[in-house]
N, C-alpha and C positions, 0 to 999 in steps of 0.2 A: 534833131536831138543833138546834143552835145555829146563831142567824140568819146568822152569817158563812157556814156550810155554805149555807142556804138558798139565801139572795143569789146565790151561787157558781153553787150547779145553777139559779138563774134567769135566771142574765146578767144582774146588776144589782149597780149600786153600790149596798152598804150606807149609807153615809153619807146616801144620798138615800131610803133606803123610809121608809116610815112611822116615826113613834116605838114606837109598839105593835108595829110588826115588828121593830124592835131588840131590845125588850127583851123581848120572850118565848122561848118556844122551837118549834119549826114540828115538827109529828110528819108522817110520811109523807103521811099522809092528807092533811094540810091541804097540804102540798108538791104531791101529784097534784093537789088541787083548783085549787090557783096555777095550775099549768101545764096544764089543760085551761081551766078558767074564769076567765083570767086578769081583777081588775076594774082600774079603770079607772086607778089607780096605776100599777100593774104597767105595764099597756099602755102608759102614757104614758112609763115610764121607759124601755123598753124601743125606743121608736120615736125617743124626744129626747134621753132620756139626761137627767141624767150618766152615762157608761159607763165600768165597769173597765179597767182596763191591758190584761188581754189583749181583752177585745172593741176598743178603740181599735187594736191593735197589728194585728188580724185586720181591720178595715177598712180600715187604711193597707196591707196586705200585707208587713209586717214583726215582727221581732220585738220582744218587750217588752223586751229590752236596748236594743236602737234607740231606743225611748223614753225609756230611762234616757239614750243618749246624746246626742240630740235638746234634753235637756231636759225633756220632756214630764216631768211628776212627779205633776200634778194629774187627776182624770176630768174629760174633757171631754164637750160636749155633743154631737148629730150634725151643729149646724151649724157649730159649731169643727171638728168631722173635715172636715168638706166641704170647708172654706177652705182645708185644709190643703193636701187634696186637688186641687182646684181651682189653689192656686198652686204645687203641685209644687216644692217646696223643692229645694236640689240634697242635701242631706243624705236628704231621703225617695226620690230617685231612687238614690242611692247603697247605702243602706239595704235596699230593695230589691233593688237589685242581690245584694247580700252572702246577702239572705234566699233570691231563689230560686237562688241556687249552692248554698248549704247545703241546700236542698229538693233537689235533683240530686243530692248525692252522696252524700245521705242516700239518697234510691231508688236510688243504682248499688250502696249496700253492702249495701242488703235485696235487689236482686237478686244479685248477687253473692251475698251469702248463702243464697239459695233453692237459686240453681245449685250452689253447692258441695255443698249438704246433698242434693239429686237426684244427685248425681254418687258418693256417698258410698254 
């Protein structure tokens, strides 16, 4: 698979893995062996980052449009998310807000849907 896929199913920023992990191609095998034996790259990028859009989006608890709105453009590291977090922006409060309404009535239409299709 091409490394962008890799990266992807790794939860890591491309632009930070290795050079040799850019430019090759990753087969299954070596993909399973990332993610059970992950070395020490991995691990590091994984615990400090730099992180993708959506894992920043998923530790702010918002979504990656929020960060389009935000500003946010760049991957940040896990102590940039921390500050963020820590000084509680009113935009990341608001952000959230919006995200878990949308989480709600995304579960009332799946329920809602369940129930229609049993009632059917």
């Amino acid at each position: 698979m091409k490394p962008a896929t890799a990266a992807k199913k790794l939860g890591v920023y491309l632009e930070a893995t290795p050079e040799e992990f850019q430019a090759g191609v990753v087969s299954r095998d070596e993909l399973n062996e990332l993610q059970a034996n992950p070395p020490e790259w991995l691990a590091d990028l994984r615990r400090n980052g730099p992180h993708p859009k959506q894992l920043i989006a998923q530790k702010l608890g918002i979504s990656t449009s929020a960060l389009v709105r935000a500003g946010i453009t760049e991957a940040l590291t896990t102590d940039q998310i921390n500050a963020i977090k820590e000084e509680n922006p009113d935009w990341l409060v608001r952000e959230r807000q919006v995200y878990a309404d949308f989480k709600a009535e995304e579960a009332r239409l799946k329920e809602k849907a369940r129930l229609d299709e049993e009632s059917s």
